[in-house]
C-alpha positions in Angstrom: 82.6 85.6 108.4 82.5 87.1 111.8 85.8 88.4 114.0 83.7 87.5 116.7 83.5 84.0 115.8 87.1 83.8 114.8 88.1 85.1 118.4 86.0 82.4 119.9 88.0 79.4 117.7 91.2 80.6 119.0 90.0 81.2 123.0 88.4 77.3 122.0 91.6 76.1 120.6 94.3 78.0 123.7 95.4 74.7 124.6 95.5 73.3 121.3 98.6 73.4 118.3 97.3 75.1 115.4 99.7 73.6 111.9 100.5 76.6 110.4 99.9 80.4 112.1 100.2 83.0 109.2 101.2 86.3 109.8 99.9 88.8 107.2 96.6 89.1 105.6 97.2 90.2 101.9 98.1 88.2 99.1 100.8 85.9 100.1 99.2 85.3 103.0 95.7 84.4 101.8 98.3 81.8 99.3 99.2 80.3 102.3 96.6 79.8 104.0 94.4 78.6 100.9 97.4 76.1 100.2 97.7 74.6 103.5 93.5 74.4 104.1 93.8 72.7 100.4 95.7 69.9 102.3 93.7 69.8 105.1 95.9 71.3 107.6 94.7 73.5 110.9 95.7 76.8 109.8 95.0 80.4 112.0 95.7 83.5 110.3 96.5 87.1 112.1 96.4 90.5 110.2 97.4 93.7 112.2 95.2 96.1 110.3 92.9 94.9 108.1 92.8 93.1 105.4 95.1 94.1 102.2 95.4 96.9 104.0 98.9 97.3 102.6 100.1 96.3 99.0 98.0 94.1 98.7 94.9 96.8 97.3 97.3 99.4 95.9 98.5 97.4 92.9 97.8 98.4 88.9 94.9 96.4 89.4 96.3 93.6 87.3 96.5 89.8 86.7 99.2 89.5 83.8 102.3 87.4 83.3 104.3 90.9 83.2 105.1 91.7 79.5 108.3 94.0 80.8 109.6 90.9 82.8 109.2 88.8 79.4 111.3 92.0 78.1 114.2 91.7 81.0 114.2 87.6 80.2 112.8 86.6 83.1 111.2 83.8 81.1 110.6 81.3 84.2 108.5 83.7 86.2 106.7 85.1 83.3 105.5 81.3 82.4 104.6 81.1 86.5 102.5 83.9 86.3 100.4 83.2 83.2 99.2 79.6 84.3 98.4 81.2 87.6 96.3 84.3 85.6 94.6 81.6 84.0 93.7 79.8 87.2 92.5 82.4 89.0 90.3 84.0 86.0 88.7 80.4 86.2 88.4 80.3 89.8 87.2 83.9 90.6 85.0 84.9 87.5 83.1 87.4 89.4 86.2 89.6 90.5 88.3 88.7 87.2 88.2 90.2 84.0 89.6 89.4 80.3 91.3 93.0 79.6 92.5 94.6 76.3 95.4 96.2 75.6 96.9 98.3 73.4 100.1 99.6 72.7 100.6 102.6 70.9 103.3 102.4 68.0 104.8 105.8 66.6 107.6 104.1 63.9 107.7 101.2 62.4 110.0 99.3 64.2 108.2 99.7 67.5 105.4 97.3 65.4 107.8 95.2 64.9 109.7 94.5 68.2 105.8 94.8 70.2 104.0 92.7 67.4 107.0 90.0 68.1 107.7 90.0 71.5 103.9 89.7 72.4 103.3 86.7 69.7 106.0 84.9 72.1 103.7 86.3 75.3 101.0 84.5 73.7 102.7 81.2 73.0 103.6 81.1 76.7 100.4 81.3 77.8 99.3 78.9 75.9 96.0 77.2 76.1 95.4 79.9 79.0 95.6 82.7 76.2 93.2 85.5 77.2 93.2 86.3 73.4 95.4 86.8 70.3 97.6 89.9 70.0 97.7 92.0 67.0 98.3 94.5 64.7 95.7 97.4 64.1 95.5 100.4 62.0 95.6 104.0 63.2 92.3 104.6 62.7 91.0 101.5 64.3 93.2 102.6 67.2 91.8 105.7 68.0 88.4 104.5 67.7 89.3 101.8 70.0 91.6 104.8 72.1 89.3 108.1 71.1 91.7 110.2 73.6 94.9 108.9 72.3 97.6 111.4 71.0 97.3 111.0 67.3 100.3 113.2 66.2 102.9 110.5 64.4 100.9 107.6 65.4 101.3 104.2 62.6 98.7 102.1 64.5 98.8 99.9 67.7 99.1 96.9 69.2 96.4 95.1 71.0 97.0 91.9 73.1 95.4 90.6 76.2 95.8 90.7 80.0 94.0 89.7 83.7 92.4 92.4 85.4 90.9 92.6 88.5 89.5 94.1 92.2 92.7 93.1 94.5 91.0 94.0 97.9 88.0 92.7 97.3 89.4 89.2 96.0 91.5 89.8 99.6 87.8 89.8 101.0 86.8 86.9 99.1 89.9 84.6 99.6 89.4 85.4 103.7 85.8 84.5 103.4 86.8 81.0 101.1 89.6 80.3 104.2 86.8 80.6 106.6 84.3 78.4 104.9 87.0 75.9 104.6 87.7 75.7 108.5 90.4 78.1 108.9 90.5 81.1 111.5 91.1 84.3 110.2 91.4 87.6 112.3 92.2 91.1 111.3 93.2 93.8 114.0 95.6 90.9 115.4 98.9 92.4 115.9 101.7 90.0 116.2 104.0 91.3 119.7 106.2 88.2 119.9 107.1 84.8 118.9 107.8 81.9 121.4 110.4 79.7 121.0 111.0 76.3 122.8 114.3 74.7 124.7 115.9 74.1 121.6 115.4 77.9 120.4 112.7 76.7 117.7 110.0 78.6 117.1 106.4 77.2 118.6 104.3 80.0 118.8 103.1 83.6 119.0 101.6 86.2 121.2 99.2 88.2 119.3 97.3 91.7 120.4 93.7 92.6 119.9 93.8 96.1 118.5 89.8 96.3 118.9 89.6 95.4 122.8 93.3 95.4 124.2 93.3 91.7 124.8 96.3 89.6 124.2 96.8 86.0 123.1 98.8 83.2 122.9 98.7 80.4 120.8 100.8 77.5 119.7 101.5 76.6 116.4 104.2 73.7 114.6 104.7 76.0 111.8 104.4 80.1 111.9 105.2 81.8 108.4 105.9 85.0 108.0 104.0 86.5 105.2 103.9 90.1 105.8 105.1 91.6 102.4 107.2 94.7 103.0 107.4 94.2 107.2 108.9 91.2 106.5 112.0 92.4 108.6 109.9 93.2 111.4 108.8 89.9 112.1 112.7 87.9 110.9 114.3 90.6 113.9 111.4 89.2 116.8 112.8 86.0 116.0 116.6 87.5 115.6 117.2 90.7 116.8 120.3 91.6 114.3 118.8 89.7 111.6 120.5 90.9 107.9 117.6 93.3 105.9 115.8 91.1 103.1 113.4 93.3 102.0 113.8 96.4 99.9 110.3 98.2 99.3 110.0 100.5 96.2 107.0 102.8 95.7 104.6 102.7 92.7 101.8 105.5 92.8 98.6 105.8 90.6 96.5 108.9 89.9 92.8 108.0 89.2 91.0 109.8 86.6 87.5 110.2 84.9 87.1 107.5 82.3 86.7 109.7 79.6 90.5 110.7 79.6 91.1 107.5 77.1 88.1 106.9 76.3 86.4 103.5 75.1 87.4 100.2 77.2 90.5 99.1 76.0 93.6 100.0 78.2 96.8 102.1 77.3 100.5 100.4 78.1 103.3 102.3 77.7 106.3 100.0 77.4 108.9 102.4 77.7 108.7 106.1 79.0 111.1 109.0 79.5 113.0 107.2 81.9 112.6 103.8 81.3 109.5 102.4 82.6 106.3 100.6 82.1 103.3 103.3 82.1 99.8 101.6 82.2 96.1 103.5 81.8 93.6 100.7 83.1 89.9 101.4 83.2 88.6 99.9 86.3 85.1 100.6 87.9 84.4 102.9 85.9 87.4 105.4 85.9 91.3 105.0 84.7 93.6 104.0 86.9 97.2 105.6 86.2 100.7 104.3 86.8 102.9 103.2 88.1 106.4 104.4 89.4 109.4 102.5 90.9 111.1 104.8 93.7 113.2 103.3 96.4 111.9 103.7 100.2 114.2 103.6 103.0 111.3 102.5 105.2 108.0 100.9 105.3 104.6 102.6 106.1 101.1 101.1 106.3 100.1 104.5 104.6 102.6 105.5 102.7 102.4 108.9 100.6 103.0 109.6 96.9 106.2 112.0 96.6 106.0 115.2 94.5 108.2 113.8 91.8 106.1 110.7 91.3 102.8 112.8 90.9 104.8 114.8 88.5 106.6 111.9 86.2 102.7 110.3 86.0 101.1 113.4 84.9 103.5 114.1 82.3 103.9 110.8 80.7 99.7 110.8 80.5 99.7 114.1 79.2 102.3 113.3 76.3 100.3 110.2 75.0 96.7 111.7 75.6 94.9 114.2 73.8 93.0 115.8 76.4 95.9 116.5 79.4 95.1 115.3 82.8 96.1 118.0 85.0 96.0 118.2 88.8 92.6 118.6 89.3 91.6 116.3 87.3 92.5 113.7 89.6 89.9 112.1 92.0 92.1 110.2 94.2 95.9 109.3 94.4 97.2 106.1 96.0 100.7 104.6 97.1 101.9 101.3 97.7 105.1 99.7 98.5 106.4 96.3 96.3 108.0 94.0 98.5 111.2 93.8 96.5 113.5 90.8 97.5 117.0 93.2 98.6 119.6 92.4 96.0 123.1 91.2 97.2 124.7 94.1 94.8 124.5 97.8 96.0 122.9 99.8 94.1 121.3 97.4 91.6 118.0 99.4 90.4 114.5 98.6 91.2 113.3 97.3 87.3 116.2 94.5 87.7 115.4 93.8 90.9 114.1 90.2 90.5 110.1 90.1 91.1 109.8 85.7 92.0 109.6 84.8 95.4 111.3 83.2 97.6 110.7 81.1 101.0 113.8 81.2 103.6 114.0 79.1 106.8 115.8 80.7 109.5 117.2 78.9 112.7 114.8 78.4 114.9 112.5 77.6 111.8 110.1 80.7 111.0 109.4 80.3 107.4 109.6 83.8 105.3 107.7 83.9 101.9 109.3 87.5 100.1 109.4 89.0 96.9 107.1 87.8 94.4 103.7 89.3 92.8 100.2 89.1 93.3 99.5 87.6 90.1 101.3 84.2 91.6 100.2 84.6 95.4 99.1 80.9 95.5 101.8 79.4 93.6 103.8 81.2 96.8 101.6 80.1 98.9 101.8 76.2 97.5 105.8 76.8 97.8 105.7 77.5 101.4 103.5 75.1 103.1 105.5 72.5 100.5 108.3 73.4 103.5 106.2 72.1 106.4 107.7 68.4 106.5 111.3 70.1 106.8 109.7 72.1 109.7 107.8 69.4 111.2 109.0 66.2 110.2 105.1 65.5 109.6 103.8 64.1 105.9 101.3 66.3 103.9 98.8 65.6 101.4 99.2 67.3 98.0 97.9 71.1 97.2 94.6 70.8 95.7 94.2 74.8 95.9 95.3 75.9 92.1 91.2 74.3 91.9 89.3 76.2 94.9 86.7 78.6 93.6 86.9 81.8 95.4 83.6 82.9 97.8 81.2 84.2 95.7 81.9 82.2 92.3 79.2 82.5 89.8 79.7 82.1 86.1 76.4 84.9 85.7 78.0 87.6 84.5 76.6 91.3 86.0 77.5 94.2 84.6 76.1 96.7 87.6 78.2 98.0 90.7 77.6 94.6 92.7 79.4 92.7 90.5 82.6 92.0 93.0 80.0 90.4 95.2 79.6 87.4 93.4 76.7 84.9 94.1 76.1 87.4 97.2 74.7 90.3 94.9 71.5 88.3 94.8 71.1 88.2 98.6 72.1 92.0 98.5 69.3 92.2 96.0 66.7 90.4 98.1 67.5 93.0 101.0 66.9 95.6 98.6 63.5 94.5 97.5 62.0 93.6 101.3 63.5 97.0 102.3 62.5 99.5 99.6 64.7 102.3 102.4 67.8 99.7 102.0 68.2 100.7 98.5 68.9 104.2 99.0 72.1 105.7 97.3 74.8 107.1 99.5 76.2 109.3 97.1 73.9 111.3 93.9 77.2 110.1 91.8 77.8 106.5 92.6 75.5 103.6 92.7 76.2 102.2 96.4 73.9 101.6 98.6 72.5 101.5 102.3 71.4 97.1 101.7 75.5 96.9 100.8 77.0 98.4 103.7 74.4 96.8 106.3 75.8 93.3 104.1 79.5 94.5 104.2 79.2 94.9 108.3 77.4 91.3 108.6 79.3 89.5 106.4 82.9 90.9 105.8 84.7 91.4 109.0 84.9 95.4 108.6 86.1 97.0 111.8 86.2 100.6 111.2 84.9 103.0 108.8 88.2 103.3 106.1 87.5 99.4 105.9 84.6 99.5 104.1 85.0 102.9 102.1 88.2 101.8 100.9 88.6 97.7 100.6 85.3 96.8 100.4 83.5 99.5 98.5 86.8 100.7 97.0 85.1 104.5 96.6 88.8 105.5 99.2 90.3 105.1 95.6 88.1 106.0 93.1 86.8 109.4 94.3 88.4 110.2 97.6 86.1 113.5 98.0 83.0 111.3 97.3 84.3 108.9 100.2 84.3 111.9 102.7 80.9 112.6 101.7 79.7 109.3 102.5 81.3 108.3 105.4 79.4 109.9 108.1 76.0 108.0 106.5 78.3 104.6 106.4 79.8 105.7 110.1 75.8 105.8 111.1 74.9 102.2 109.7 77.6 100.6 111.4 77.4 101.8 114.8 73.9 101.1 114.8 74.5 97.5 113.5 77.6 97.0 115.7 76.0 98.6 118.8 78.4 101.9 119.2 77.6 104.8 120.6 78.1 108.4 119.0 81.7 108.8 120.7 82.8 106.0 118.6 81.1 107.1 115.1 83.4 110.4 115.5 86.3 108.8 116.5 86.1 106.6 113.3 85.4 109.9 111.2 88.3 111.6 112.5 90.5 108.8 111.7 88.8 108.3 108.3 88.8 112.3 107.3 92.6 112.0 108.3 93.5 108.9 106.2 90.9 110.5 103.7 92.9 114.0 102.8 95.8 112.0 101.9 94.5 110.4 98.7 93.3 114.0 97.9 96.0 115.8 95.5 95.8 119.8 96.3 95.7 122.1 93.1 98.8 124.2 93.4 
């Protein structure tokens, strides 16, 4: 997967009508382009950063029907999102992962309203059950949970879940929608859509953000699938278009593993103030959250608040035995949900409903909102479904709920490559003809020189924060660790990509800058 080969398709194709045009390159629209290449349609996709730059690698790191949904009785999206769990466990082995749970209970009707609510979790999932939920003792819960807070604790209960790497399955999807035909391009900011005579949308104009250039293509369909700058792209097409997205923040404060303890993961169904707390292990540390707060506006970067940090910290520190404290924390992360906006004022975030929706304006751009990564190519399915209406053209049926994601291999690997798939042996290879490519970039983590050199070749990367945080992931798991290994990664790629030293500290200003913000101060 090259950007310079994708540039070359669309200069090939200027005259030409692509089917569909995507904007957005996270999860919904890597569903949409996966659908519509499913069904053999010409299909261009244009990200303006880079890939799940946004949401799409700042969730809880999680592939589950939503228990708390099953709670409010949102039965029909909770049924949605377990099939889709279970397709995507089968179709992406290498970047999936069976997870336990459990659930703490500290009186005896907590076991009785978990134990029952999660037998009906498991009936829904049916023959795509991850594993039965149950009942354990107090003692077997804190062996399973050594860090847990034992004071007034009965006993827990387990049941299962998805778990997963979103960024890198972001990586993956792009790379499966490139072997499949389809032209996919990060740092392509859409500036404008065209319209014909009849005001209906036929096209785009889209901006290089590498070399300046701009672009225009044509296109029968264009879909707007850019999460929470949604609005952004429905006011290009009409100016004093009506707000349809409200984004709320969730944060997560990453931890040493050793905070819980053992592999299972923590899920607090209801905190202080209402909310679903989960402590996930993932890559080797625990992965804290999440919180709901309302955003007026929506940043590519946006910036856990005070508050948030504070409500995570204490809800950890009442259920575990050793307290997390500020320092303790190795890197803390934002992202903002793409929350469909209610048509009541003031309706709060938690009832805010999470399944998607596809709208059709006017002049026939197609928005896909709402929704959750968990169902991105059921989303996906439902808005290419839409391209007859659009075009007046017959499709073939989605075939995509059966693709196997780049990199599928039922070989299970337990080391740091992992997320790479089938491609860790290739990376291995590199490693054994060039003894020097094995290096470690960091004494504390296992990465090395033959996966960066890979990343650059393979992965579309463009700058520096590209690899550190989406395709190594070390931006969110130690974000002190990523400084530290930059300037080595900054070094690799210049001399692989042909840049000059200007460029290598350019990209570690940026980086260090974009860095310091997942790094919480002690006060």
């Amino acid at each position: 997967m090259k950007r310079s080969v994708s540039l070359e398709k669309v200069k090939k194709n200027k005259n030409n009508v692509w089917d569909i045009a995507v904007i957005g390159g996270g999860s919904s629209g890597f569903g949409v382009a996966l659908d519509a290449l499913s069904r053999g349609l010409n299909v261009i996709l244009l990200e303006k950063a880079d890939y799940a730059k946004g949401t799409s690698s700042r969730s809880t790191k999680l592939l589950h029907g939503g228990v708390r949904y099953l709670a409010q009785g949102d039965v029909g999206l909770v049924f949605e999102a377990l099939k889709e769990r279970g397709r995507l466990i089968a179709n992406a082995p290498h970047l999936t992962y069976n997870q336990p749970f459990i659930i703490p209970v500290y009186t005896w009707f907590d076991r009785v309203q978990y134990s029952a609510g999660l037998k009906i979790y498991d009936w829904m999932a049916g023959r795509l059950r991850l594993g039965k939920s149950r009942f354990i003792s107090k003692s077997e819960t804190v062996k399973r949970l050594p860090q847990i807070e034992q004071k007034g604790l009965k006993g827990g209960v387990v049941y299962h879940d998805g778990q997963f790497d979103d960024a890198r399955m972001i990586v993956a999807l792009a790379q499966t929608c490139d072997e499949m035909g389809g032209c996919v391009l990060n740092y392509a900011k859409v500036t404008s859509l065209h319209k014909d005579d009849q005001g209906k949308i036929n096209g785009l104009r889209f901006k290089d953000e590498i070399n300046g250039e701009k672009h225009d293509i044509r296109a029968k369909m264009v879909v707007n699938a850019t999460g929470v700058f949604a609005d952004k792209i429905l006011r290009m097409d009409k100016p004093d278009a009506p707000k349809s997205i409200r984004p709320s923040q969730g944060i997560h404060l990453v931890f040493d593993q050793s905070f819980l303890g053992g592999k299972d993961a923590l899920m607090i169904p209801k905190t202080s103030d209402g909310r679903v707390l989960f402590a996930v292990p993932w890559l080797g540390k625990l992965v804290v959250g999440t919180t709901d707060t309302l955003r007026d506006k929506a940043k590519l970067e946006p910036e856990a608040l005070e508050k948030e940090i504070g409500f995570v910290l204490e809800t950890a520190q009442a259920y575990l035995s050793t307290k997390p404290e500020r320092k303790d924390v190795l890197s803390v992360f934002a992202g903002l949900r793409p929350l469909a906006a209610p048509k009541e004022e003031g309706a709060k975030t938690k009832e805010i409903s999470r399944s998607h929706k596809v709208i059709i304006s006017e002049s026939g751009l197609v928005s896909i909102t709402g929704g959750k990564w968990t169902t991105f190519r059921k989303m996906g399915e439902d808005t290419v479904s839409k391209y007859p209406e659009i075009t007046g053209e017959s499709i073939k049926e989605s075939t995509s709920a059966g693709i196997k994601v780049h990199g599928y291999t039922k070989e299970s690997s337990d080391d740091h490559l992992a997320g790479f798939g089938a491609d860790a042996i290739l990376i291995r290879q590199m490693m054994e003809k060039d003894k020097k490519s094995g290096r470690k970039l960091h004494p504390d983590y296992p990465f090395t020189v033959a996966e960066i050199k890979w990343i650059v070749e393979q992965e579309m990367p463009a700058k520096v924060e590209d690899v550190l945080a989406r395709r190594l992931r070390i931006l969110f798991l130690d974000a002190r660790a990523s400084l530290e290994i930059a300037p080595k990664v900054a070094e690799i790629m210049a001399d692989a990509m042909g840049f000059d030293k200007e460029w290598i500290e350019a990209e570690l200003q940026d980086f260090n800058k974009t860095a310091n913000k997942y790094i919480l101060e002690v006060k």
